[in-house]
C-alpha positions in Angstrom: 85.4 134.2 80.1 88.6 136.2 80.0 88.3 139.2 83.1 85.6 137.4 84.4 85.0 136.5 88.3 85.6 133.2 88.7 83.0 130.7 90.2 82.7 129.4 93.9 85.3 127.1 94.9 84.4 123.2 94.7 83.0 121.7 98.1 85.8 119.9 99.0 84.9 117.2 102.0 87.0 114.6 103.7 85.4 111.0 104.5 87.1 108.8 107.2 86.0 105.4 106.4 85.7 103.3 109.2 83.9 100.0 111.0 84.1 98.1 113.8 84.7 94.8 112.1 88.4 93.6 111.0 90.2 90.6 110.4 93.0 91.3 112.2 92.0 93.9 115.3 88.5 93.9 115.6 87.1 97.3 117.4 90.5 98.7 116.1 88.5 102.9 115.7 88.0 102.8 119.3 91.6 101.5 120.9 92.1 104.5 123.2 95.5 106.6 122.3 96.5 108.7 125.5 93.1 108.6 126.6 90.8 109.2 123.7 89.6 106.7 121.1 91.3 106.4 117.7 88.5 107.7 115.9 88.2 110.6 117.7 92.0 111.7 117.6 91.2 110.8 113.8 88.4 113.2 112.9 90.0 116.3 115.1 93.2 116.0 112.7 91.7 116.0 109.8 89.2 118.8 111.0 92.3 121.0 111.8 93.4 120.7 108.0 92.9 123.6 105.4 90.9 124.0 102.4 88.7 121.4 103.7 84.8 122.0 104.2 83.9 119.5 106.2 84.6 116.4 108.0 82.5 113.7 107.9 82.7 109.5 109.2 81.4 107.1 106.5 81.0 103.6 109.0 78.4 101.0 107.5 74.9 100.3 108.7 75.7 97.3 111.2 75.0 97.7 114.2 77.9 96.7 115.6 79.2 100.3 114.1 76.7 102.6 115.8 79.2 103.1 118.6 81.3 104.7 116.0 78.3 107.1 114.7 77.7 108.5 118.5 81.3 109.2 118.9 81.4 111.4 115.9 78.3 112.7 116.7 79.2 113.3 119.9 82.5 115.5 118.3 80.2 117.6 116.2 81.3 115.1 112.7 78.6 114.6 110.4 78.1 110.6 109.8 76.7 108.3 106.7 75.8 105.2 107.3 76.1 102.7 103.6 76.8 99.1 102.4 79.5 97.3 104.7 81.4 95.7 101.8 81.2 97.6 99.0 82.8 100.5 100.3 83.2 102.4 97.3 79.9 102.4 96.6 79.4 104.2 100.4 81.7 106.7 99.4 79.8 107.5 96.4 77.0 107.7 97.8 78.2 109.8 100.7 79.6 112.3 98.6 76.3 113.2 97.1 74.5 113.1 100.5 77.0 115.7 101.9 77.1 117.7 98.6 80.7 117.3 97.8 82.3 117.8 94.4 85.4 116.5 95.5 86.4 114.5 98.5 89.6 113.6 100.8 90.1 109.8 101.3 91.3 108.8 105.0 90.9 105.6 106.2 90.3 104.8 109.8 93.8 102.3 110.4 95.5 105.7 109.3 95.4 107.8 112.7 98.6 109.8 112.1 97.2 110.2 108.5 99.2 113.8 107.4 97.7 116.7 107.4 100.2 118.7 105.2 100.2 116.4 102.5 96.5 116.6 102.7 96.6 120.3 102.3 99.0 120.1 99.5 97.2 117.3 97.7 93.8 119.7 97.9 95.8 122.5 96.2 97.0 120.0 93.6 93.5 118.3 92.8 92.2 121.8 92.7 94.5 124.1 90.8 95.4 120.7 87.8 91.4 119.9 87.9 91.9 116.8 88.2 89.8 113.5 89.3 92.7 112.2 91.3 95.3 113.6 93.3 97.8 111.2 95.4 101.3 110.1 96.5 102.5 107.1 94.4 105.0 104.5 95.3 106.0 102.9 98.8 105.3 106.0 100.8 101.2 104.3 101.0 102.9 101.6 103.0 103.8 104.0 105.5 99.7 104.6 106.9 100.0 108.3 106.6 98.4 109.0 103.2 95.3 110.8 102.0 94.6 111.1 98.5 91.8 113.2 96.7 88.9 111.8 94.1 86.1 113.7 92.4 83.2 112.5 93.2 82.3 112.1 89.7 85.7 110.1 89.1 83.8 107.6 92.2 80.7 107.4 90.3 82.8 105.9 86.9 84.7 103.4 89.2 81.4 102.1 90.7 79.7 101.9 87.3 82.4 100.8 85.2 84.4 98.4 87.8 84.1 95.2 88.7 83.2 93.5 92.6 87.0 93.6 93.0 87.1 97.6 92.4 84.6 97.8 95.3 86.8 96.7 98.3 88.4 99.3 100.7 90.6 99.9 98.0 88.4 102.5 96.7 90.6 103.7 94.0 91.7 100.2 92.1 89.8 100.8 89.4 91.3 104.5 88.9 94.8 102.9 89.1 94.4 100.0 86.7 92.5 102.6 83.9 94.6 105.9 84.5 93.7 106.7 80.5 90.0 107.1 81.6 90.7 109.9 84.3 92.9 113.2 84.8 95.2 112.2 87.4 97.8 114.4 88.9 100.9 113.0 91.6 103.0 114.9 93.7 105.2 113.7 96.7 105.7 113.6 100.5 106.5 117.2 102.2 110.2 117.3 102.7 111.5 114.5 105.7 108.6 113.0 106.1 109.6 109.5 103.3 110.3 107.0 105.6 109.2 104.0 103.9 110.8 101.7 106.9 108.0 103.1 109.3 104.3 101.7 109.3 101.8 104.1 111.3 99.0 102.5 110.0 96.5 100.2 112.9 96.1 96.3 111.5 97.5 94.6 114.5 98.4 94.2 117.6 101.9 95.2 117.1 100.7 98.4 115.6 98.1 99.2 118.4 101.3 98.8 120.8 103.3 101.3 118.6 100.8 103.9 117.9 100.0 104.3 122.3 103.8 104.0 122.5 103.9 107.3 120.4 101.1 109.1 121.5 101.8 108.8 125.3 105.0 110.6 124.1 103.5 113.7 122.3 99.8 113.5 123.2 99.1 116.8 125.3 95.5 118.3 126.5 94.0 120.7 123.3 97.4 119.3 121.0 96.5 118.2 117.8 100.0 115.6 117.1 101.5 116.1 113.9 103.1 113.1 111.4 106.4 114.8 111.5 106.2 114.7 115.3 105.3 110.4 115.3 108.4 110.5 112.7 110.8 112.3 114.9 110.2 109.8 117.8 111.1 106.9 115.8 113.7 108.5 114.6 115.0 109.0 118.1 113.9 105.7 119.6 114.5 102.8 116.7 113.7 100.5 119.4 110.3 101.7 119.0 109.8 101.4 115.7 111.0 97.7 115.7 107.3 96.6 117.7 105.5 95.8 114.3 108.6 96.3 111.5 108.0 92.6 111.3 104.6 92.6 109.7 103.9 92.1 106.2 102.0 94.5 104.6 98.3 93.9 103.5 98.5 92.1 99.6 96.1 95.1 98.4 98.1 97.8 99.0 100.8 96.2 97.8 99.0 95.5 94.7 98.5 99.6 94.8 102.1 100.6 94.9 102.7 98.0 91.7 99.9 99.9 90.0 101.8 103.0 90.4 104.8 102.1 87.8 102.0 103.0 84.9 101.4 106.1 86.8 104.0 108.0 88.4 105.7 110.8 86.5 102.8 111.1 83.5 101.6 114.5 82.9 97.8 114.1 83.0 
């Protein structure tokens, strides 16, 4: 109604998704960086972003993972327990338990996940109401990605999507039917594209890189910023060359090809 008040603002609420289990680096959430377990430095990052309501882990009920529901506990994070494989499906389901309208994607390989894009992407998904809000292209390849999904938009994939669509790539199903959902794009905050980098955990390698970088910035009460991890490699390439030579998992991959149907369409 024109001149009228506008409603409350949607309960936006970020879920890490994370478990213990792994092909590559099993127990991967808890790998300690300068001290403190993954996880941990995880959830306190995303708690420090804005226009976020709450911060919650999203593990599965083995009980290999309860480890991972006492630390968050233990940080003052809410925690949903689901299904261990069909991970979109435990998304969905979280988002109702926690009440959210919207939600913030972060995966638990992605410790040095950004926090401005995740701000900006909020504002995005908000002000275009749209069901999905995300970087396209190679910058995914880089770990350092959020992206934003109504809860609603969730619900459609599950019910609509196939086993395949119910992987840790939550958001297949969004990607392969864009004509069925209001999607909006937008890009990496200035000097932060540096597809040559990979900041996500899967490996050995990558464990070795991410305690390289946070014995270099880590400090008592300092939440470590993206650009900061950036401005390291930039400084020491010898750094960044610990896991350059590792190939990228086949899904994401399959993510970024999904883009070329996406990218640049006003939805």
């Amino acid at each position: 109604m024109r001149g009228g008040a506008r409603g409350p603002r949607p309960r936006v609420v970020a879920l890490v998704s994370a478990r213990m289990a792994s092909s590559r680096y099993p127990g991967k959430a808890t790998v300690p960086l300068a001290g403190r377990p993954l996880l941990a430095v995880l959830l306190e990052r995303v708690a420090s972003a804005r226009g976020v309501d709450d911060v919650v882990l999203a593990t599965s009920n083995n009980r290999e993972n309860d480890v991972l529901a006492r630390l968050a506990a233990e940080g003052g994070f809410g925690v949903f327990r689901g299904d261990e494989h069909d991970v979109l499906r435990r998304h969905v389901e979280c988002a109702h338990a926690v009440g959210a309208v919207h939600i913030v994607r972060v995966t638990g390989d992605n410790p040095l996940t950004d926090i401005e894009t995740l701000e900006h992407l909020v504002a995005v998904h908000l002000g275009g109401g749209a069901d999905y809000t995300y970087v396209p292209g190679d910058a995914l390849l880089m770990g350092i990605l959020p992206e934003v999904v109504s809860a609603s938009a969730l619900e459609r994939s599950w019910l609509r999507g196939e086993a395949r669509h119910r992987s840790e790539l939550v958001t297949l199903y969004i990607k392969e039917h864009p004509d069925e959902f209001r999607i909006r794009t937008s890009e990496l905050p200035e000097g932060l594209y540096r597809p040559q980098y990979r900041l996500t955990v899967d490996e050995a390698e990558d464990v070795a890189l991410m305690q390289g970088l946070f014995e270099r910035m880590a400090a008592p009460g300092k939440i470590v910023t993206t650009r900061e991890a950036i401005a390291v490699l930039d400084r020491e390439p010898e750094l960044a060359r610990i896991n350059a030579h590792l190939r990228h998992k086949a899904a994401n991959l399959r993510s970024v090809e999904l883009d070329g149907g996406i990218a640049g369409s006003p939805r």
